[in-house]
DRENLO-401341 format. One line per field, with one value per residue (C-alpha): x negated, y, z negated; residue number from 0; residue in three letters. Coordinates in steps of 0.02 Angstrom, whole numbers, plus 32768, in hexadecimal, padded with zeros to 4 digits. Layout:
REM DRENLO-401341
c1 = [X; ...] $
c2 = [Y; ...] $
c3 = [Z; ...] $
pos = [NUM; ...] $
code = [Ala; ...] $
END
This chain:
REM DRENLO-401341
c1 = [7C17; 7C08; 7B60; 7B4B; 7AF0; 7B5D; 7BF2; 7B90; 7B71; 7C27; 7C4D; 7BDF; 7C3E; 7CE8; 7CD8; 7CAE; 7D66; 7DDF; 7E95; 7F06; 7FB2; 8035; 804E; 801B; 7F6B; 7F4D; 7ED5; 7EAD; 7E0E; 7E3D; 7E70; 7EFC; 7EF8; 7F94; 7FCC; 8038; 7FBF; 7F99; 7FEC; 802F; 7FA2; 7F03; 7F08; 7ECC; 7E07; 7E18; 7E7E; 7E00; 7D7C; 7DCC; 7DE8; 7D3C; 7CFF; 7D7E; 7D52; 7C97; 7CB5; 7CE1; 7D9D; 7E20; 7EDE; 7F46; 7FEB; 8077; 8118; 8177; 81DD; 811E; 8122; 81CC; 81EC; 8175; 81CC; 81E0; 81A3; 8200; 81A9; 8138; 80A9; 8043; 8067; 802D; 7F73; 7F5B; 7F87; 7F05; 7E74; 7E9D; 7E83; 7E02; 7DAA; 7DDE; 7DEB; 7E92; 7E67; 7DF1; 7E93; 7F2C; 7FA2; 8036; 80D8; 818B; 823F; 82D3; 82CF; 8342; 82E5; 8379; 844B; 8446; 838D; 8390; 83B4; 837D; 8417; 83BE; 83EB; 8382; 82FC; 82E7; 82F3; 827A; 81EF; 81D4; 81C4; 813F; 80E1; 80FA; 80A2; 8024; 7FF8; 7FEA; 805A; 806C; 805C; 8017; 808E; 812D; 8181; 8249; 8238; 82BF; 833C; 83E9; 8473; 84E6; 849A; 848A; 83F1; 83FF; 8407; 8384; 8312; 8361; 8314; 8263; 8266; 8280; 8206; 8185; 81BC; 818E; 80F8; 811D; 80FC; 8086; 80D5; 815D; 8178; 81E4; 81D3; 8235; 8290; 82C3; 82A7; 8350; 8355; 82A4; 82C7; 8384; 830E; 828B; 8319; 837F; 82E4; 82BE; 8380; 8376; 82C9; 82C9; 8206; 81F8; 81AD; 80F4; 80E0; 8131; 8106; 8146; 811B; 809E; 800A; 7FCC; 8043; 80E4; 80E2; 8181; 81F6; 8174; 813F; 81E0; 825B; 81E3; 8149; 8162; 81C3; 813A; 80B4; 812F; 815A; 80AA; 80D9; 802C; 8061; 8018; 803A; 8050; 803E; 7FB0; 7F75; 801F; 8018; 7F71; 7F9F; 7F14; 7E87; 7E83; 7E88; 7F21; 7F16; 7F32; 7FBE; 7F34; 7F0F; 7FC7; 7FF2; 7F5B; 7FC5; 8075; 8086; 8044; 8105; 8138; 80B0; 80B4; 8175; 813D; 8098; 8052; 809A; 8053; 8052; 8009; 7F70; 7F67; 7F38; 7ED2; 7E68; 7E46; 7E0B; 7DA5; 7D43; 7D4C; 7D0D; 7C90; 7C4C; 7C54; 7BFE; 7C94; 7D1D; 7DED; 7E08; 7D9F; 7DD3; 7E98; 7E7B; 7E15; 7E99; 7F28; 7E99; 7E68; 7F38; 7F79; 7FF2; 7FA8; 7F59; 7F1B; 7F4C; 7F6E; 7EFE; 7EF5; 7E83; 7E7C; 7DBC; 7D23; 7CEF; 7D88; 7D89; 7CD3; 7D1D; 7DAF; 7D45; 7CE0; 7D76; 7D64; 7CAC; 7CD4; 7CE5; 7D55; 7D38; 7DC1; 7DA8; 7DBC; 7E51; 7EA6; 7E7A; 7ECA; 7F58; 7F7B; 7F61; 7FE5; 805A] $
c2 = [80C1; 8080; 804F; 80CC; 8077; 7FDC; 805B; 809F; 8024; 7FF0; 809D; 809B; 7FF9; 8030; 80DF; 809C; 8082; 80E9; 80C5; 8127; 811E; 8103; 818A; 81F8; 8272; 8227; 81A5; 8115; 80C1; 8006; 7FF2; 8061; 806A; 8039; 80C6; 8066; 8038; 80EC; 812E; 805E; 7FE5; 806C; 810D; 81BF; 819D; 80EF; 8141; 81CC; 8147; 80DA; 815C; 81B7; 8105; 80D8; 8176; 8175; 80D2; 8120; 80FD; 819A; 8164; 813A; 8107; 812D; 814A; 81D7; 8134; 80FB; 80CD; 80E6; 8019; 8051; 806C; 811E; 8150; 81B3; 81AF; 8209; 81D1; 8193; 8234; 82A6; 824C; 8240; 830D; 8321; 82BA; 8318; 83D7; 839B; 8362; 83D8; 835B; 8369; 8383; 82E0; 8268; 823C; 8235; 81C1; 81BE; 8182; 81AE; 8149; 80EC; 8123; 8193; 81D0; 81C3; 8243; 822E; 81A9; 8170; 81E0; 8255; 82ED; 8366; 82E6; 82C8; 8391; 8391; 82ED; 832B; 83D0; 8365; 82FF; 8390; 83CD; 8341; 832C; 83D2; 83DE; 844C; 83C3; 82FF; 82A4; 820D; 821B; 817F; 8153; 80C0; 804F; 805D; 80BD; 805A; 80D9; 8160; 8183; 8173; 8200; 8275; 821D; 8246; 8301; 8327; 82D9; 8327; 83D6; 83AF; 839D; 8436; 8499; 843E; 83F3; 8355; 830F; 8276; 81F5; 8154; 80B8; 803A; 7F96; 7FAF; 7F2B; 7F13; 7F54; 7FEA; 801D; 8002; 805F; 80E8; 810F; 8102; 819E; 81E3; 81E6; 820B; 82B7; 82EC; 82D4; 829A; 81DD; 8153; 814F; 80C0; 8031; 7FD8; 7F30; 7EAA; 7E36; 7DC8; 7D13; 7CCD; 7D32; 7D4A; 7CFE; 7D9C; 7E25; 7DBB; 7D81; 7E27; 7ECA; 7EA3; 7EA2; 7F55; 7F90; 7F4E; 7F85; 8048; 806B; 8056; 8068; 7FD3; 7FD9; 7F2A; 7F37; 7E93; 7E70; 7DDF; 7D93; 7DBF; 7D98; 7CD7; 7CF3; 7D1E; 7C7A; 7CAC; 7C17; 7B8E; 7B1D; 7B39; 7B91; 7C12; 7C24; 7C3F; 7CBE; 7D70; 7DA1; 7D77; 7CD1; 7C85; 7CEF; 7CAD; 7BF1; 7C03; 7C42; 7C12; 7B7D; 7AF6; 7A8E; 7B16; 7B90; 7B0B; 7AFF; 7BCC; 7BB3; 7B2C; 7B8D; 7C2C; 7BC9; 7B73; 7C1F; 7C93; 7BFC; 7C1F; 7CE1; 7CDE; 7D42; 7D26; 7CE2; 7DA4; 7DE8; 7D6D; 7D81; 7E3D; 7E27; 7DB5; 7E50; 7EC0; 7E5C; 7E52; 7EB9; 7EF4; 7F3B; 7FCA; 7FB9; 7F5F; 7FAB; 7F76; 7F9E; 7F7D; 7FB7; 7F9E; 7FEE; 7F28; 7F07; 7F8A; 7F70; 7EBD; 7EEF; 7F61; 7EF6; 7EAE; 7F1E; 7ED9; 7E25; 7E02; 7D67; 7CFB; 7CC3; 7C0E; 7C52; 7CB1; 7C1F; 7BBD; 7C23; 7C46; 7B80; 7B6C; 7BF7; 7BCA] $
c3 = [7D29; 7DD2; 7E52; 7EBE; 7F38; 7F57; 7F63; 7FF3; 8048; 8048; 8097; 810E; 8157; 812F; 8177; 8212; 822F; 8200; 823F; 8271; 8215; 82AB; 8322; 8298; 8298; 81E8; 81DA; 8154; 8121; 813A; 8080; 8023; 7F58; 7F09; 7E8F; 7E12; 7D9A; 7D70; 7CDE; 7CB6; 7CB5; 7CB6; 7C54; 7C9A; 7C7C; 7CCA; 7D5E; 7D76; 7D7A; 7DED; 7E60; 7E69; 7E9B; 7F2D; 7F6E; 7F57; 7FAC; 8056; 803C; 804C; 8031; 7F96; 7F9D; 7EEB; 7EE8; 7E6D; 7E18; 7DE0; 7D46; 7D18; 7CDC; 7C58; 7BAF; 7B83; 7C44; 7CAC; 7D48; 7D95; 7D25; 7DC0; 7E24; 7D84; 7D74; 7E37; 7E33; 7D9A; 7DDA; 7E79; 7E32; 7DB5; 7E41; 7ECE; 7F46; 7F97; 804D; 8048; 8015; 8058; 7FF9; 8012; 7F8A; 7FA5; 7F7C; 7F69; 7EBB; 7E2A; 7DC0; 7D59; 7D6E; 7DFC; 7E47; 7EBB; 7F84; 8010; 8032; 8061; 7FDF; 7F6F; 7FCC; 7FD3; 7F08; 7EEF; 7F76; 7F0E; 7E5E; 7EBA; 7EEE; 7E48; 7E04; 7E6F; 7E77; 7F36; 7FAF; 8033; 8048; 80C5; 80D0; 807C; 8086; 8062; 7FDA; 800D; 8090; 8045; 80C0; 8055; 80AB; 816C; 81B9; 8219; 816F; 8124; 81BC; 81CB; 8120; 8138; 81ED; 8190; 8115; 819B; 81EE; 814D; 813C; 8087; 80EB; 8163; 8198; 8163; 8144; 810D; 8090; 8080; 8128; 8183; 823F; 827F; 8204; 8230; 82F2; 82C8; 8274; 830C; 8386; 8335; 830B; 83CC; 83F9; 8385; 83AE; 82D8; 829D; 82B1; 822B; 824A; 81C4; 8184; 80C1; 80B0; 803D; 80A7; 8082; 80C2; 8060; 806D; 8132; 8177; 8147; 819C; 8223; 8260; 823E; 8244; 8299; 834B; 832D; 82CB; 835E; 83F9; 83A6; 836F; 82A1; 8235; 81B2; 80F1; 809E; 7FE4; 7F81; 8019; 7F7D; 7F4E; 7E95; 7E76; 7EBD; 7F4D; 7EE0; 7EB3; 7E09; 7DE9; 7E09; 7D5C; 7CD9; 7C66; 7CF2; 7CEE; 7C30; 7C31; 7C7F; 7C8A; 7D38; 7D38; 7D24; 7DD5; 7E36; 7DF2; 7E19; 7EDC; 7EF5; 7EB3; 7F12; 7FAB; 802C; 7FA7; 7F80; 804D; 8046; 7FC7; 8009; 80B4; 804F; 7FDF; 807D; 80E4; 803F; 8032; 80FB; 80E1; 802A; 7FF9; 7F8D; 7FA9; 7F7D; 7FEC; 8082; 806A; 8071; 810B; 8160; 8146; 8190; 821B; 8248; 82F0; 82A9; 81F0; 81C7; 811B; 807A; 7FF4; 7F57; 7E8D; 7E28; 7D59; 7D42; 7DD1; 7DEF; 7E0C; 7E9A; 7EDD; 7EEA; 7F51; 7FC3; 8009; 805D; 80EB; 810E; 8130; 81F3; 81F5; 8291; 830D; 82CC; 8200; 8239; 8284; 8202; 8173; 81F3; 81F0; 8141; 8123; 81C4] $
pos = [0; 1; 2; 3; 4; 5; 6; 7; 8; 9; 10; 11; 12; 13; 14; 15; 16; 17; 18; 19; 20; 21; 22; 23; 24; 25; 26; 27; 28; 29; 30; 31; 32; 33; 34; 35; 36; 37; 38; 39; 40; 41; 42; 43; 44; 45; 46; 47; 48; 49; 50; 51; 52; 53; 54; 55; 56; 57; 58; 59; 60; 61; 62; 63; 64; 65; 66; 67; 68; 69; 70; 71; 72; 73; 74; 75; 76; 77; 78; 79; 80; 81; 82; 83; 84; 85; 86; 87; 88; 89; 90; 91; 92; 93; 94; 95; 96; 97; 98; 99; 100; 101; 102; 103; 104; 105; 106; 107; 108; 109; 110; 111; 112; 113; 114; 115; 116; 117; 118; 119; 120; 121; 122; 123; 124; 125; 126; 127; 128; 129; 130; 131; 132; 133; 134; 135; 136; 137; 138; 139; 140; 141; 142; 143; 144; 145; 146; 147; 148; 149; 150; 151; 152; 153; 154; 155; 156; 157; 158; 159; 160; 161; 162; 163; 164; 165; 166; 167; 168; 169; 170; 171; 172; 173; 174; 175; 176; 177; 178; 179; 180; 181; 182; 183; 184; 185; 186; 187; 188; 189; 190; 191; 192; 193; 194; 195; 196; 197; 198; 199; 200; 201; 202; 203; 204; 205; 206; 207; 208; 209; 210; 211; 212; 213; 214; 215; 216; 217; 218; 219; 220; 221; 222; 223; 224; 225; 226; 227; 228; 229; 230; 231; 232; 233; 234; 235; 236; 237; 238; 239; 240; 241; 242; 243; 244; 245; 246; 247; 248; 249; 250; 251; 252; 253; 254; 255; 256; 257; 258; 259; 260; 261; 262; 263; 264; 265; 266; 267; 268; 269; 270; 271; 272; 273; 274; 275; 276; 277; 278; 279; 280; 281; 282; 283; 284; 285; 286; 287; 288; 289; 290; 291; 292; 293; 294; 295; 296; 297; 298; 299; 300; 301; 302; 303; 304; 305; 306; 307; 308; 309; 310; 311; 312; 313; 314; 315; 316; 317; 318; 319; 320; 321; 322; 323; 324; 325; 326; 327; 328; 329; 330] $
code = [Unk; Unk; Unk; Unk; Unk; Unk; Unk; Unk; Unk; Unk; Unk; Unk; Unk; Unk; Unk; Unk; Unk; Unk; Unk; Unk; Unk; Unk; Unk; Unk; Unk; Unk; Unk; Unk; Unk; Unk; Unk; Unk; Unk; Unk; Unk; Unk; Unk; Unk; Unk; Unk; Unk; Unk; Unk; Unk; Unk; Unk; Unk; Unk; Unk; Unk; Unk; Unk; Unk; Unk; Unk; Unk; Unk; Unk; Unk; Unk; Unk; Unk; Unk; Unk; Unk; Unk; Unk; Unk; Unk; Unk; Unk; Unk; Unk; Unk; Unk; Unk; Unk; Unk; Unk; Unk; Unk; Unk; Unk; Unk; Unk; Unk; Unk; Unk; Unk; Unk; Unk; Unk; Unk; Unk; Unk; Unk; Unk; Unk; Unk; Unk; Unk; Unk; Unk; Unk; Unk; Unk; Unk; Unk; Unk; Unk; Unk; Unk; Unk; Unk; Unk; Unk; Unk; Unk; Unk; Unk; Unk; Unk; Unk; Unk; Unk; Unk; Unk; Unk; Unk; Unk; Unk; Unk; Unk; Unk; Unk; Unk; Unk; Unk; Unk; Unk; Unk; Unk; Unk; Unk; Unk; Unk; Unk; Unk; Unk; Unk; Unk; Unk; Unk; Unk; Unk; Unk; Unk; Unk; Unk; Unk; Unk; Unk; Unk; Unk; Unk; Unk; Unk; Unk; Unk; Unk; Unk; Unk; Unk; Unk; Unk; Unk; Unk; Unk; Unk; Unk; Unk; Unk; Unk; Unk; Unk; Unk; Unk; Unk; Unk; Unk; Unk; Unk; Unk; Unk; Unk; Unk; Unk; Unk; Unk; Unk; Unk; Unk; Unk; Unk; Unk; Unk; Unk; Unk; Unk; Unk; Unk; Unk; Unk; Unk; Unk; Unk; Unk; Unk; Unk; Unk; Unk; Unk; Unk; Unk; Unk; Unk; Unk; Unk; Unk; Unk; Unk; Unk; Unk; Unk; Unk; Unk; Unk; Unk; Unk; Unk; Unk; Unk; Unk; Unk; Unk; Unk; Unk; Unk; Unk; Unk; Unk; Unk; Unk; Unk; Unk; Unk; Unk; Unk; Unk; Unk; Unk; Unk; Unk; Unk; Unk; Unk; Unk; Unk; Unk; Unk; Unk; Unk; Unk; Unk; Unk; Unk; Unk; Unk; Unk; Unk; Unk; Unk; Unk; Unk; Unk; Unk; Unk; Unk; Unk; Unk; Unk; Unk; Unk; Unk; Unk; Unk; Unk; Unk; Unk; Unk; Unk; Unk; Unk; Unk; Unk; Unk; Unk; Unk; Unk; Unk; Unk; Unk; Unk; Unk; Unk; Unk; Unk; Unk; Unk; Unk; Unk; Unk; Unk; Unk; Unk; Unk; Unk; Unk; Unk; Unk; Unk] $
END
């Protein structure tokens, strides 16, 4: 199923570091697995698979949300949730992951937003399904302007009291939301944000760096990047029309990606994966990684080589010179 002793030696380099997620106790390996391909893209088996190898690997955190994989036809939601909960008691596990999910997304007419009387109903589906009496990071999906922020953080704040909860976080907040959020948090004496999830990779930087960064970086905010390889774009796995017409996304990223700045990123990974004997994978991982102000990426993978690939991410040690040069390429 998986090698054993190249999974090893990947955890003996990734354990080295764990990171702590904000002001929070919890701590991350320096890659997070990205949840939404269980249940959608990989079956149960595949899943189970999958995970016994990131965690043989030395890695301990897996991000889903209870909306995963609701776009599916004849899904609901909560199909990610229910196979991370099974592979969890089949495996008896739980205390050796954290476990990260998120609220917020419409999963029916009235299930959706982050008033607190739903996030009090939603929370006890997800630990339902995942067959768990607490979570480690339970994060709000997408900020609810309907909603106060102050109720929003009353709820999580009294899920953490009862201990349902370990710590909370926000995903797809902007700057002065997030900095709005920690300062009423602080005002109320409510539980604060210990993490932040935005979409951020060497390509798509300008948003993060320029409107949540320096809040995340100045108020202590652990940050997970999802889409850490711009849809598959910095794998360097497009780069003609062929590549392109070959999977579903390949329209999207030849829409976003594959013009002259895009070739620019390309080019520097290529020569830096060329220096490090790695791959433009491994290297755009390892840029996020390297980054003040992240914690961990967040990864999938549907196959185990896919994942050994992706792991070795946290390996590479990326000199100040192929830093600044993938920093210009992507400026």
């Amino acid at each position: 199923m998986y090698s054993g002793e190249s999974l090893n030696s990947v955890a003996k380099d990734s354990l080295m570091e764990m990171r702590p997620l904000g002001k929070s106790s919890l701590k991350t390996a320096p890659i997070v697995f990205g949840g939404n391909v269980f249940g959608w893209t990989i079956n149960e088996k595949q899943s189970f698979e999958i995970l016994d190898a990131f965690i043989a690997g030395g890695f301990n955190m897996i991000d889903t949300a209870d909306v995963y994989s609701r776009w599916v036809e004849g899904h609901h939601g909560g199909e990610s949730e229910v196979i991370l909960g099974n592979w969890m008691k089949a495996r008896g596990n739980r205390e050796k992951v954290l476990i990260a999910t998120k609220v917020g997304m419409e999963m029916g007419a009235d299930k959706k937003g982050l008033k607190k009387d739903y996030i009090l109903r939603a929370v006890e589906d997800s630990l339902k399904r995942l067959k768990t009496d607490y979570i480690d990071l339970y994060q709000a999906h997408r900020d609810d302007e309907s909603t106060p922020l102050e109720e929003t953080l009353e709820a999580f704040d009294q899920l953490v009291k009862e201990g349902k909860v370990l710590a909370i976080g926000a995903s797809n907040y902007g700057g002065a939301r997030l900095r709005e959020a920690l300062r009423i948090s602080q005002e109320k004496d409510l539980t604060a944000f210990s993490t932040l999830q935005p979409g951020y990779n060497l390509y798509d930087r300008e948003k993060f760096e320029k409107d949540e960064e320096e809040v995340c970086l100045k108020n202590n905010v652990g940050v997970i990047s999802y889409y850490s390889l711009a849809s598959g774009f910095l794998s360097g796995k497009y780069r003609s029309e062929e590549d392109v017409n070959k999977s579903p996304r390949g329209q999207g990223v030849r829409q976003k990606y594959m013009n002259e700045r895009g070739w620019k990123i390309l080019k520097a990974l290529d020569e830096v994966s060329h220096e490090l004997d790695a791959n433009p994978t491994q290297v755009a991982l390892a840029w996020l990684i390297h980054r003040p102000s992240v914690t961990a990426p967040i990864v999938s993978a549907t196959s185990v080589s896919q994942l050994q690939d992706l792991m070795r991410a946290p390996r590479l040690k990326l000199t100040q010179e192929q830093i600044q040069k993938l920093n210009q390429a992507s400026s």
